[in-house]
C-alpha positions, 0 to 999 in steps of 0.5 A: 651165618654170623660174622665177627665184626672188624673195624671200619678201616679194614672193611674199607681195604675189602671195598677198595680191593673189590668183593672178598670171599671167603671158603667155597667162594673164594675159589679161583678169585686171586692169583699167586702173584697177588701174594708175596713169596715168604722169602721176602719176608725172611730178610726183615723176619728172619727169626719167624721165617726160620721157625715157620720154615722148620713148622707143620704150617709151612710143610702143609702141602708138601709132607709126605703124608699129605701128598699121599693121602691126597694125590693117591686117594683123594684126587684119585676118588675124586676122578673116580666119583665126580660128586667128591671133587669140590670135597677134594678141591676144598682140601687145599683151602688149608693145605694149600690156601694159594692154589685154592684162590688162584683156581689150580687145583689139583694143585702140582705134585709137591716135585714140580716146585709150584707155588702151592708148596708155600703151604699156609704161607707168611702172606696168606695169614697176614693179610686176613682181615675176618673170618666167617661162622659161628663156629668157623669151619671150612677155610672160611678165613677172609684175605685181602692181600696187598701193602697192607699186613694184619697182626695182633700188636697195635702201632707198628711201622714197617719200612717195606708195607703197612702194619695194621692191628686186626683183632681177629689175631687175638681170637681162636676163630683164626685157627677153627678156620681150618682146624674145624671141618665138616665134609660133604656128607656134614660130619665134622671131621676136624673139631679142634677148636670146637673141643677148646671152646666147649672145654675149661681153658676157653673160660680162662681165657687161656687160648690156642696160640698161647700154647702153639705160639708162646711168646718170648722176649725178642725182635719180630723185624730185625728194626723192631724194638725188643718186646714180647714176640709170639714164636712161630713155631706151631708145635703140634703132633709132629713135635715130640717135645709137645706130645711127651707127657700130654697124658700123665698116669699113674698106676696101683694094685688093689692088693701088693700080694697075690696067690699064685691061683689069683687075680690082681686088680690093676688101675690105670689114671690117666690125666689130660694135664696138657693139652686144650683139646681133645687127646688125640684131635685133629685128623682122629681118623689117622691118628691112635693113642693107647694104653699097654700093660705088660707085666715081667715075672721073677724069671723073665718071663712077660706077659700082655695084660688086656683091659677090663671091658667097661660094656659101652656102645661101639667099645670094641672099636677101643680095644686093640684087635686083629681086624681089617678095616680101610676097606674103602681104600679101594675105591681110589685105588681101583680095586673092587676086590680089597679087603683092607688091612689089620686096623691098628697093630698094637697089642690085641687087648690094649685100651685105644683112645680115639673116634672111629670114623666109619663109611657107607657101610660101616666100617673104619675109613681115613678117608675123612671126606668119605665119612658118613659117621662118626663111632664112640667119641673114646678120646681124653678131654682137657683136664680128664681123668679117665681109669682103665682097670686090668683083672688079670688072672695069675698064668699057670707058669708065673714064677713065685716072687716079684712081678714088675707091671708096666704101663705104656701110653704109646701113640702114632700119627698114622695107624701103621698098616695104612703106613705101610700099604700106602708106603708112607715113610716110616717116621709117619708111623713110629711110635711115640711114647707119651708116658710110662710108669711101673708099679709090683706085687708079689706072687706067693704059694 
């Protein structure tokens, strides 16, 4: 396993401190007490603290989604297959990275108020000094906590603890740590980084952070001179604002006018213009992208066009349908008998951007430790282009005149009937739309 290699001074803060580890090995090796609360932190930094506190970063452990996917199917799982518990105990090592090293897991529900509620906390991620792999998987951050604070900026002084410049906070491996993740059965079930690396924004050195932390002129300690400041608001998935517009497309008909007894060939371009990654990434198994078309004749009438079949391996799991799937979701629930629930809900014919994670047998699970193997990798790449075509064959009752077609790029973060069999909140499961653009033609006799 190859190391980033880090200076002398910092391997001498490990020495001091006694033996660092890092993933499986630092389990149950710090307490809580050995990390500062982020409300210390807030009276210096206030600025960061309220925008960590408003962040995915600080609610890791307590969203709602999180709490149940993990309580309700992993502990559950875990209890129920003993061989699963290091897999689920490991959960924590990036939703709730102080629990891990202090040993107590399952950590509390979020409601008791324990301190695994800080989620990825001001503390946790300043005092790592090094991270392990290549490419870095599976909490493999290295932390030493103490007086001692790592950034990205040289120089610093700090009239509460010692600032230091560690180079790791200029390096993606920072975030692969735990935006990559391979389960017990060696699937990477999160390949976030990974995606960045292979793709064109790692060449041009435009990296991770300077999307999901961009910087601003400010102050990052009310002492501190004015300079540029890396905001930290690690705007993702949750964010709207980031998700609006992460696919551009467009849309044309190869003929402006058809026969009422014939067929309009429709194109759809879809452009990756945003994002450094994989669209959707991270937890591809919860997460859905798709393509509606829907065309709107001159007496109102509408009808939902499907999408050309392109004729590759596993396709059908990319075009919208009205099977079940999540079978496994009765393993933790007890309930030998479950057939699961619909796969997506969305209109049966649409085109799905995603990768289906399958279990023992096959079928589509959420359940990312369980999955023994991944489906079509059918997502968009940074700076792709992909083309979906609709022949669409005129319906016997289309009004003669204008026909408006419409298409949607819509997307949600939890496929709804998991949503809804689970009782997620709502808000886990709306629609976002990510963009949508018109085009006509003209039906005549």
């Amino acid at each position: 396993m190859n190391k980033i290699i880090v200076p002398i001074f910092i391997l001498s803060a490990v020495l001091f401190c006694g033996q660092s580890r890092s993933g499986e090995d630092a389990k149950g090796s710090r307490s809580y007490s050995d990390y500062e609360k982020p409300k210390s932190c807030a009276s210096c930094h206030t600025s960061i603290y309220r925008q960590w506190r408003q962040a995915m970063m600080s609610q890791s452990f307590t969203h709602h989604w999180d709490e149940i996917e993990y309580f309700d199917l992993a502990v559950e799982h875990a209890k129920k297959d003993p061989s699963m518990k290091e897999a689920v105990d490991g959960c924590n090592g990036c939703h709730a990275p102080l629990a891990y090293l202090a040993g107590d897991l399952p950590p509390p529900r979020p409601a008791e108020g324990s301190r695994a509620n800080e989620g990825v906390s001001c503390d946790l991620c300043h005092t790592i000094i090094d991270v392990e792999g290549d490419p870095p998987v599976n909490y493999s951050w290295v932390s030493v906590p103490g007086r001692t604070k790592y950034g990205s900026k040289p120089g610093l002084e700090s009239p509460h603890h010692i600032t230091e410049y560690n180079e790791i906070f200029t390096r993606t491996e920072l975030c692969g740590s735990c935006h990559n993740e391979k389960n017990p059965f060696g699937i990477w079930v999160k390949s976030t980084q990974i995606e960045w690396r292979e793709g064109p924004y790692s060449k041009e050195g435009v990296k991770c952070f300077d999307c999901h932390m961009p910087k601003a002129k400010g102050r990052s300690a009310k002492m501190a001179e004015e300079g540029m400041v890396a905001q930290h608001i690690f705007l993702g998935a949750h964010s709207p604002a980031k998700l609006r517009g992460a696919i551009e497309i467009s849309m044309h008909t190869l003929e402006p006018e058809v026969p009422y007894d014939g067929t309009a060939v429709i194109k759809v371009e879809l452009f990756n213009a945003k994002a450094g990654h994989k669209v959707p990434t991270g937890s591809v198994e919860d997460r859905i992208l798709w393509l509606e078309l829907a065309a709107v004749d001159q007496d109102g009438r509408k009808y939902n066009i499907p999408v050309d079949r392109k004729g590759f391996e596993g396709e059908e799991y990319t075009i919208g349908s009205d099977e079940l799937a999540y079978r496994d979701m009765g393993i933790p629930l007890g309930d030998t008998d479950f057939e699961g629930v619909p796969r997506e809900e969305v209109p049966i014919g649409s085109r799905i951007f995603r990768m289906p994670y399958l279990d023992e047998n096959g079928i589509m699970t959420i359940m990312q430790w369980n999955t023994r193997k991944l489906g079509v990798d059918y997502r968009i790449g940074p700076r792709e282009t992909v083309i979906e075509t609709y022949s669409w064959t005129m319906p016997e009752d289309i009004a003669f005149g204008k026909v408006t077609i419409t298409a949607t790029l819509n997307y949600r973060k939890l496929v709804k009937p998991v949503a809804e069999f689970l009782n997620v909140p709502a808000d886990e499961s709306e629609i976002d739309m990510i963009n949508q653009t018109s085009t006509e033609i003209v039906v005549y006799d």
